[in-house]
C-alpha positions as CSV (number, residue, x, y, z in Angstrom):
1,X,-29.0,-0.5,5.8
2,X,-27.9,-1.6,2.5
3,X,-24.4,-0.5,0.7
4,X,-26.0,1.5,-1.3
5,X,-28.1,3.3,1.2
6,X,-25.0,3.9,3.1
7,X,-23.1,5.2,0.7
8,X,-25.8,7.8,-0.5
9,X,-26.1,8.9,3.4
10,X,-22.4,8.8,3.3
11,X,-22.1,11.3,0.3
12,X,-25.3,13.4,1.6
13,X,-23.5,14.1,5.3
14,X,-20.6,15.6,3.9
15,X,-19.2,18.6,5.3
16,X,-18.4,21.0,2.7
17,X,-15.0,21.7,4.3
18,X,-13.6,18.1,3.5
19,X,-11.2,17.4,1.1
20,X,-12.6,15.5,-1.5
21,X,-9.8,15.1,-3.5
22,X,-8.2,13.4,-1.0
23,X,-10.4,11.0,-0.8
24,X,-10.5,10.3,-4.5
25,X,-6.6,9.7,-4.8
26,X,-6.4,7.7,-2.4
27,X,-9.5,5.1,-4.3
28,X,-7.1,6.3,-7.3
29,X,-3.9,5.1,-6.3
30,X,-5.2,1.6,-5.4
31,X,-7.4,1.5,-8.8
32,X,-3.9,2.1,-10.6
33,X,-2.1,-0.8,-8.6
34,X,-4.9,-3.6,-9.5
35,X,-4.8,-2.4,-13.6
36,X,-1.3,-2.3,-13.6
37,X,-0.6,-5.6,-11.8
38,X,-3.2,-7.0,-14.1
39,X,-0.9,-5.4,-17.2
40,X,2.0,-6.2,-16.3
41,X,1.4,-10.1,-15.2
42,X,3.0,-12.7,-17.9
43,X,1.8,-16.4,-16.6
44,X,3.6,-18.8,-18.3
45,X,3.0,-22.6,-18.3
46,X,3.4,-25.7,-20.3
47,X,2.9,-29.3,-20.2
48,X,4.5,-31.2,-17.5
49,X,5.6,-27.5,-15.5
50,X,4.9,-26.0,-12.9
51,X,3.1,-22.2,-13.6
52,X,5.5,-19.4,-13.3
53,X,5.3,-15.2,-13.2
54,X,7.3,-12.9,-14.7
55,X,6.7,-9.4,-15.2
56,X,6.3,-7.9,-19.0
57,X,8.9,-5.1,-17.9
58,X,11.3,-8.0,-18.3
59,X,10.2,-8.7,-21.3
60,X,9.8,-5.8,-23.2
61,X,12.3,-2.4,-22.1
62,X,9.3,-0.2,-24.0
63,X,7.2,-0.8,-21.5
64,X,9.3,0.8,-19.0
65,X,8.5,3.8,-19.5
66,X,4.8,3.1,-18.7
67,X,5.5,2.8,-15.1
68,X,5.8,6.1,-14.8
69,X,2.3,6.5,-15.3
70,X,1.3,3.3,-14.0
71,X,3.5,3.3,-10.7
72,X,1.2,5.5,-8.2
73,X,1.9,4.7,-4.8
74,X,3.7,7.7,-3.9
75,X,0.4,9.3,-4.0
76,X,-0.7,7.0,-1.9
77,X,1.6,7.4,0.9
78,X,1.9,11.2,0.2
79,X,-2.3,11.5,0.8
80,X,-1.0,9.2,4.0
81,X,0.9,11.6,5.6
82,X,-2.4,14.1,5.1
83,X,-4.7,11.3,6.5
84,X,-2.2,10.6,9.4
85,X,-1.9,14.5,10.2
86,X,-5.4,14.5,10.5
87,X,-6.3,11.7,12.2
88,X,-3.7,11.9,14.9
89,X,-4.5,15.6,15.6
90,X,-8.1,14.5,16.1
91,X,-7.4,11.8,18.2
92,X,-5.6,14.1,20.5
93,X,-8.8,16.4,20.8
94,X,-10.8,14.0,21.7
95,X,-8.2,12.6,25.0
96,X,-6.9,10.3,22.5
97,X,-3.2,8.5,22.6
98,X,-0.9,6.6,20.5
99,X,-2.7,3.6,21.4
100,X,-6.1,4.7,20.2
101,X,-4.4,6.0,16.9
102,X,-3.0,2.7,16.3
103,X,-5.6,0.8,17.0
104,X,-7.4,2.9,14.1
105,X,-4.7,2.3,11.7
106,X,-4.2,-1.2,12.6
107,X,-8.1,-1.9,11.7
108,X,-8.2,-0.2,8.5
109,X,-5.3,-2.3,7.6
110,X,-4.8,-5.5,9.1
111,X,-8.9,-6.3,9.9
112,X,-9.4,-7.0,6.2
113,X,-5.6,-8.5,6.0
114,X,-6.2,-11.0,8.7
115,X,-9.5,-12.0,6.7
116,X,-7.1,-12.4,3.7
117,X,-4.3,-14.4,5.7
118,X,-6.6,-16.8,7.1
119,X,-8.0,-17.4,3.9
120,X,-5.3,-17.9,1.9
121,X,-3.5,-20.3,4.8
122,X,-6.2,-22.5,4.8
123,X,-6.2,-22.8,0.7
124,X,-2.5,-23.2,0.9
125,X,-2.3,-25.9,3.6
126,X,-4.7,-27.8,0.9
127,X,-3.0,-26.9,-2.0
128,X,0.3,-27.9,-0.1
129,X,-0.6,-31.3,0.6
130,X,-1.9,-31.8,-3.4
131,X,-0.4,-29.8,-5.7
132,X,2.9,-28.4,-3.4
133,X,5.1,-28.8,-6.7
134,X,3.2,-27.1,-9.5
135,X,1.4,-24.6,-7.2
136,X,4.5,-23.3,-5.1
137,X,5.0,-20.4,-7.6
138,X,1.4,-19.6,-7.3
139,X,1.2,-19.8,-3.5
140,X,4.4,-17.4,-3.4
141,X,3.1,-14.3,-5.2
142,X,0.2,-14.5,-3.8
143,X,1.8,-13.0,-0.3
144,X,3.5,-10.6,-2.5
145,X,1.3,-7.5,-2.5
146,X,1.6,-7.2,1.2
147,X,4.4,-5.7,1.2
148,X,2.7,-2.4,0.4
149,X,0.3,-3.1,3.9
150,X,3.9,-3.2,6.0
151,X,6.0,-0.6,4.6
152,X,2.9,1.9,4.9
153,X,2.6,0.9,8.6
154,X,5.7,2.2,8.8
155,X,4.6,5.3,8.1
156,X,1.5,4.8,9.8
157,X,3.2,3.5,13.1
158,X,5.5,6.5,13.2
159,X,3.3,9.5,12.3
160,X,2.7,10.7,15.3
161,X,6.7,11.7,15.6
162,X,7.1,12.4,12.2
163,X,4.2,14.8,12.4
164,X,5.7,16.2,15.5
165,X,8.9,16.7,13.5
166,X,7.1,18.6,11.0
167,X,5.8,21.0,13.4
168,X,9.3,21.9,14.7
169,X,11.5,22.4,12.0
170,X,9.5,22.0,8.6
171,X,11.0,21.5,5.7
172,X,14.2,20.5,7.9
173,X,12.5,17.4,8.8
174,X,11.6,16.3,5.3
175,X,15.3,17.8,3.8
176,X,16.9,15.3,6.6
177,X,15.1,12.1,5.3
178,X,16.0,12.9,1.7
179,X,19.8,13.3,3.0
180,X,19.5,10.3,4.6
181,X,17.9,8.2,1.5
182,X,20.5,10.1,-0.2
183,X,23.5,8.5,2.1
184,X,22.1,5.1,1.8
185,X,22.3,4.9,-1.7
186,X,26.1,6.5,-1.7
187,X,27.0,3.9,0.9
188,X,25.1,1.3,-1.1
189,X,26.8,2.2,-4.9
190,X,29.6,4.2,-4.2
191,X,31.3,2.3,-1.3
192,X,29.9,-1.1,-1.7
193,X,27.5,-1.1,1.8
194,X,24.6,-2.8,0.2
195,X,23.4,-4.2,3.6
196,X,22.5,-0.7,4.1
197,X,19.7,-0.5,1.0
198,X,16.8,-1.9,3.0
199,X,16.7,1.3,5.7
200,X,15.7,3.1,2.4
201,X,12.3,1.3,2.9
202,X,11.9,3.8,5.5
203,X,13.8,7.0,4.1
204,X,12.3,6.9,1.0
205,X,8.5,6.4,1.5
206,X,8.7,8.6,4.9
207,X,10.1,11.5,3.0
208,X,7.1,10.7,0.4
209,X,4.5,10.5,3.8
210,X,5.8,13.9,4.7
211,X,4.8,15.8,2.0
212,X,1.0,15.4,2.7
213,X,2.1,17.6,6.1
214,X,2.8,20.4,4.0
215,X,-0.4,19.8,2.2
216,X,-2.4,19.3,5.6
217,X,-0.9,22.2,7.4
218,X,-2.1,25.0,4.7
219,X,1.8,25.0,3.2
220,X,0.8,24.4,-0.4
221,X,-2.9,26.3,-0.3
222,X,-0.3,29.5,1.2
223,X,2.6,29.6,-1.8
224,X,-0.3,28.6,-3.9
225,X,-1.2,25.0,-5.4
226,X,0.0,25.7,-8.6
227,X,3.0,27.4,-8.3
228,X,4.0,24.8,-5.8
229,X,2.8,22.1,-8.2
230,X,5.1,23.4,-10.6
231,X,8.2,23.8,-8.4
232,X,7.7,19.9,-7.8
233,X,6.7,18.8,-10.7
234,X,10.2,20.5,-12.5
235,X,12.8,20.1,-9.5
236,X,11.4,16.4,-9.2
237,X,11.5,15.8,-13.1
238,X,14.6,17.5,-13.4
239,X,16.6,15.3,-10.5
240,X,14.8,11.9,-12.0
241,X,16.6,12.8,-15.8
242,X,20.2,13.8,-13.7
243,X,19.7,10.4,-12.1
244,X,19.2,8.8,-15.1
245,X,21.4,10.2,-17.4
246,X,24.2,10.6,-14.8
247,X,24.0,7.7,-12.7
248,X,22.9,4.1,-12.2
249,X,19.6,4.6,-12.0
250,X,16.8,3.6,-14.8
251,X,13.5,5.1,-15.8
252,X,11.4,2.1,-14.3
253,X,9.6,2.4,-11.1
254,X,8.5,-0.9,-10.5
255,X,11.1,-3.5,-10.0
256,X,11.5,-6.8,-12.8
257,X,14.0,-9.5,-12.9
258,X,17.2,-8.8,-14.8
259,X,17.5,-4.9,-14.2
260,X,20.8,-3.7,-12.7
261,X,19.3,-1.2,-9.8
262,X,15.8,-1.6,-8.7
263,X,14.1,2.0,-7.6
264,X,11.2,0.0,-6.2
265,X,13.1,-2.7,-4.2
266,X,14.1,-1.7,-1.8
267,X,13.6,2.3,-3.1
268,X,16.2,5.0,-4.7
269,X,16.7,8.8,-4.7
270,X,15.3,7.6,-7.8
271,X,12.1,7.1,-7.1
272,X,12.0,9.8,-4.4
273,X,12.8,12.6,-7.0
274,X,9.9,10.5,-9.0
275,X,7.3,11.0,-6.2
276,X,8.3,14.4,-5.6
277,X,7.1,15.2,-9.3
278,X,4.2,12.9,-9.3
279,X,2.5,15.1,-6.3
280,X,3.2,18.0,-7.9
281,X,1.5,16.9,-10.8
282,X,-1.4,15.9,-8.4
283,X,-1.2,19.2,-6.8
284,X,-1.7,20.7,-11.2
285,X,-4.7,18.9,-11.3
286,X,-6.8,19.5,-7.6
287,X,-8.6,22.2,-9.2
288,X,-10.4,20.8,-12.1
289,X,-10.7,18.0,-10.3
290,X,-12.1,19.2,-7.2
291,X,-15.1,20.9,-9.4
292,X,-15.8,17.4,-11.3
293,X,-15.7,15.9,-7.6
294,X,-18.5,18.1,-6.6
295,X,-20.9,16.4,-8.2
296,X,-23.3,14.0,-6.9
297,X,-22.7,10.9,-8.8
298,X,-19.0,11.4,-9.0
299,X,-19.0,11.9,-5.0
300,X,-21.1,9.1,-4.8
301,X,-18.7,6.6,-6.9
302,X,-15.8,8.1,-4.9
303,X,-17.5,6.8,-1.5
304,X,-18.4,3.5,-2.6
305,X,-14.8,3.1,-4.1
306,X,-13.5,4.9,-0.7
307,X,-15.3,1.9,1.4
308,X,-14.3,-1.4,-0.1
309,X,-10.9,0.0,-1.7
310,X,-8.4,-2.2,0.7
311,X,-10.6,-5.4,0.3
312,X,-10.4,-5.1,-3.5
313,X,-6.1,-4.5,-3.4
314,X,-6.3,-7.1,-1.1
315,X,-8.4,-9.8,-3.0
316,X,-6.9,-9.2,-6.7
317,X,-4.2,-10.8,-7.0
318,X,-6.4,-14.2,-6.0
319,X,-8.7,-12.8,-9.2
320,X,-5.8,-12.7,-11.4
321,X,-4.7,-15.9,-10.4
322,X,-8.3,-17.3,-11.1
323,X,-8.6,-16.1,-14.1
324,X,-5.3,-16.8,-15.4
325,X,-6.3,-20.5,-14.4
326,X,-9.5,-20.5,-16.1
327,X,-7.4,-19.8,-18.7
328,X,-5.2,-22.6,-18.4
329,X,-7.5,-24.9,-17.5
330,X,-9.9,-24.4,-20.6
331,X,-7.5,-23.2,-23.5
332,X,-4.5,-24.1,-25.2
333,X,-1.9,-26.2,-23.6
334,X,0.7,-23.6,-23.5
335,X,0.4,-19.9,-22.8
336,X,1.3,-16.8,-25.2
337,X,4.7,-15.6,-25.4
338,X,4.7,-12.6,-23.3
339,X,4.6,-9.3,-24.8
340,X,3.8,-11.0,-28.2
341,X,0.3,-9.9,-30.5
342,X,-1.9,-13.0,-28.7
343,X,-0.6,-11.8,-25.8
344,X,-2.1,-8.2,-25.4
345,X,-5.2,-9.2,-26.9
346,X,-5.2,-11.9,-24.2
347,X,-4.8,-9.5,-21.7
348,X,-7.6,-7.4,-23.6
349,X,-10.6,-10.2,-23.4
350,X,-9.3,-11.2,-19.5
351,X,-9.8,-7.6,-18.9
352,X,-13.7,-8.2,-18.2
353,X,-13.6,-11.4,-16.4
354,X,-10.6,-10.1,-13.9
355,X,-12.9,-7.3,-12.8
356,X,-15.7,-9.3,-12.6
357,X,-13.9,-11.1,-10.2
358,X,-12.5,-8.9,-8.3
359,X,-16.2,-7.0,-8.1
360,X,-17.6,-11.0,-6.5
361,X,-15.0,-11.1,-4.0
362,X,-15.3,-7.4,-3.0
363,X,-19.2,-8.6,-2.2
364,X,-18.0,-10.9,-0.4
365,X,-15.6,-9.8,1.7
366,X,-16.3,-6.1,2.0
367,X,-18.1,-6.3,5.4
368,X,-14.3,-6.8,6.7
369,X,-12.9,-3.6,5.0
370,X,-13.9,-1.2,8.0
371,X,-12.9,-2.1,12.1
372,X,-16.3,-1.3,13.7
373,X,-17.0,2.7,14.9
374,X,-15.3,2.8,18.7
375,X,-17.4,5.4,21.0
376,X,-14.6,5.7,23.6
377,X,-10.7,6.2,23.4
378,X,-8.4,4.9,26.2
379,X,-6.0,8.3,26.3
380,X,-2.8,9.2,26.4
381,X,-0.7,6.0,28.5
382,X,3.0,4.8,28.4
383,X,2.1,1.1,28.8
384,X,-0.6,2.0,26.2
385,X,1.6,3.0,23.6
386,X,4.3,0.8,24.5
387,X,2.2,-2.5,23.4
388,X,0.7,-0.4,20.8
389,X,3.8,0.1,19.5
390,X,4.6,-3.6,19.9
391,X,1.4,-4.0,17.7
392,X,2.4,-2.2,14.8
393,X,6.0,-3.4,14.5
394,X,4.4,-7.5,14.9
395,X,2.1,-6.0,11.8
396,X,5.2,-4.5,10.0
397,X,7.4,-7.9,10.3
398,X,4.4,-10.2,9.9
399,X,3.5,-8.7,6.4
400,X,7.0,-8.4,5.4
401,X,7.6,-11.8,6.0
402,X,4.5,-13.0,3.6
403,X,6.0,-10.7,0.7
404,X,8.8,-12.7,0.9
405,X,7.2,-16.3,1.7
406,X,4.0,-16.0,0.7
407,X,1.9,-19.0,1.7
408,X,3.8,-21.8,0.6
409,X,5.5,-24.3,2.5
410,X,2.5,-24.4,5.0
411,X,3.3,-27.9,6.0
412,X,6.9,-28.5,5.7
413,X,7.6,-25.0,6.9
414,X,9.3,-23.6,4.2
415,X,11.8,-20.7,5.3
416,X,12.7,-17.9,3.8
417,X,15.2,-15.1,5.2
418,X,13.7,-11.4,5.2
419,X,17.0,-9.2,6.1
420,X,18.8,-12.1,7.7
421,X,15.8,-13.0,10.1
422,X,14.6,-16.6,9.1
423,X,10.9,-16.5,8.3
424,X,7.7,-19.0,7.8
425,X,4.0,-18.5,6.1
426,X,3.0,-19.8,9.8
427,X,5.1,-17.1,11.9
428,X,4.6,-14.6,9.6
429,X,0.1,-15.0,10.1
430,X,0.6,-15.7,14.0
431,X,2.7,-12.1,13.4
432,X,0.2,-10.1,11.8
433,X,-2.4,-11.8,14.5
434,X,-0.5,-10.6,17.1
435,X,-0.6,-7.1,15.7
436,X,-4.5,-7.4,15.9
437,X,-4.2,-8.6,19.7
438,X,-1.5,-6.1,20.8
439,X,-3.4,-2.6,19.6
440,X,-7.0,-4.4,21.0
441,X,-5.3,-4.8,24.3
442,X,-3.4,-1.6,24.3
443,X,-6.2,0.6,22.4
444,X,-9.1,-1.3,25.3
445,X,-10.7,1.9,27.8
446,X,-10.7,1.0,31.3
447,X,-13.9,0.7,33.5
448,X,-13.4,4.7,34.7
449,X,-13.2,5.3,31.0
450,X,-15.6,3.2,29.8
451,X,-18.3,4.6,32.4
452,X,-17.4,8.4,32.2
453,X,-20.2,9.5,29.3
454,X,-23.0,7.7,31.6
455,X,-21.5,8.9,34.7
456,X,-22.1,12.5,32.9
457,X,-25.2,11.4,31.7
């Protein structure tokens, strides 16, 4: 069946009860990441120089204040913690455990990242041996944008209690991680603890996660979407300003070099009180949007987006660095001054070409974006969810460790230290591998399993 065949049976066989806005955020969200890391790029290079990035926030403080339109991933781990609440409680009807849970996250996630890794460790072995000096840079940020992939298995890894802590206390739960990302960030600027910044990796975005309980248990559609909407979109709006008026924290949500206090690495209050009102202006918007998602050809787009979203995140930061190259390779021998006229309209005639590429390597590596449909769970299982576990956190370090390494230093090994821990391109892939290994084993039905639905046959 052809993609485009499966996407129309997709769209046709959809209940009426699913949530399709939902769906479209999440497509969203990702869309917003590749524009705006296409934006906000500045490659510079010159004869006899190696190519280096910077980041136009850097450049020009204006454009600050567009990443708080362009930053989106709070909605994206907000609709997580919807997903997650959803997917685990129907894992659980079916005799499903943590194991088989994982072994779904794990395959929407790492399946396509491993096809990524492998890719990329192969090119950079080559490049290492050739051009190690002037492509180093290069081979670096290209490891970057998993980060996102680790920190959201987080999340992923520890829904399952989270969710659980939801359904005891409520809004205790979610109050408790904001006190907690609160304390961090005292400890951190008032009494000089900065080794204590990085748990805020976890405070932070599993506060954000656990709003989409409150959206998957009924909470908002109860106290009503807008008026909760509104309550967000104010409070939230009104404890970003206090932040930033008040205290040490600026208006940009995406980190550049030179600023005094990141919000984005590792994360801030700051950017908590900016995801709180960024879902609440999603929840202001479901309505209309709903209605314009009911039709065909929108529904249709949203599905198509839906299925190859993850390989497209994955692959575009190899399109930018392609084009960026062609670029290089064909024009003039230095590059436009960031932020400059020549610049932005640069950016303006690369616009095409970037998504051109992006769309070619989507074709060809989409077949990896989805783990194939499993007919059986294992169930419920200490050992199970032990090396399930085991799984998730080898996925968590191992895609840590390329944000900080990327995949340079392939041959001589290059190390870099993530929170103290010494890490390598190579360890950081045989990391992420084992992840894959780990929730296979752990997510595999036994033979009784595995022979139960002919047995009842």
């Amino acid at each position: 069946m052809s993609a485009g065949a499966s996407a129309d049976a997709i769209a046709a066989a959809t209940p009426a009860a699913r949530d399709r806005y939902v769906d479209f955020l999440r497509v969203a969200a990702l869309g917003g990441v590749i524009l705006g890391h296409f934006v906000m790029a500045v490659v510079v290079w010159s004869p006899g120089s190696a190519v280096s990035f910077t980041n136009i926030l850097a450049i020009e403080p204006w454009t600050r204040w567009g990443t708080l339109l362009l930053q989106v991933m709070p909605v994206f781990f907000a609709v997580g913690g919807f997903a997650h609440a959803v997917a685990w409680r129907s894992t659980t009807r079916r005799g499903g455990g943590y194991a088989d849970f994982a072994a779904a996250r794990i395959g929407r996630l790492v399946r396509p990242a491993l096809v990524y890794v492998g890719t990329w460790m192969m090119l950079g072995l080559v490049i290492d041996l050739v051009w190690r000096d002037a492509m180093g840079p290069v081979l670096q940020i290209l490891g970057q944008l998993l980060w996102f992939i680790g920190i959201y298995l987080i999340a992923a890894g520890l829904a399952p209690l989270t969710l659980r802590a939801h359904e005891r206390w409520g809004a205790r739960a979610l109050v408790s991680l904001v006190a907690l990302a609160a304390a961090v960030d005292l400890l951190r600027l008032a009494a000089g603890v900065d080794g204590v910044k990085w748990l805020n990796f976890a405070f932070v975005w599993l506060a954000i996660h656990q709003l989409g309980y409150f959206y998957a248990d009924g909470t908002v559609d109860r106290y009503g979407a807008r008026r909760v909407g509104w309550a967000m979109l104010g409070g939230g709006t009104a404890g970003l300003v206090a932040l930033a008026v008040l205290g040490p924290y600026g208006v940009s949500m995406v980190s550049y070099d030179g600023e005094t206090l990141s919000n984005l690495a590792p994360p801030t209050v700051g950017l908590l009180a900016f995801g709180v009102a960024q879902a609440g202006a999603v929840l202001l918007l479901r309505e209309r949007a709903t209605r314009w998602l009911a039709r065909p050809g929108v529904w249709r787009a949203v599905v198509v987006g839906g299925s190859v979203a993850m390989t497209a995140f994955l692959w575009h930061f190899t399109a930018l660095v392609a084009v960026n190259g062609a670029y290089w390779w064909l024009g003039p021998a230095t590059s436009p001054v960031g932020g400059s006229p020549g610049w932005w309209w640069l950016k303006v005639a690369m616009l095409v070409p970037f998504l051109a590429l992006v769309l070619i390597l989507v074709v060809a590596f989409r077949r990896f974006d989805r783990p194939p449909a499993r007919s059986q769970v294992a169930g419920p299982s200490t050992w199970r969810a032990a090396v399930a576990g085991l799984g998730v956190a080898s996925a968590v370090v191992g895609m840590i460790g390329f944000a900080a390494v990327g995949f340079r230093g392939v041959v001589e090994l290059t190390v870099v230290r993530v929170v103290g821990v010494p890490m390598t391109a190579v360890s950081a892939a045989l990391f992420v591998a084992a992840s894959a290994v780990f929730t296979a084993v752990a997510a595999r039905p036994d033979r009784t399993t595995a022979e139960a639905p002919r047995a009842l046959a």
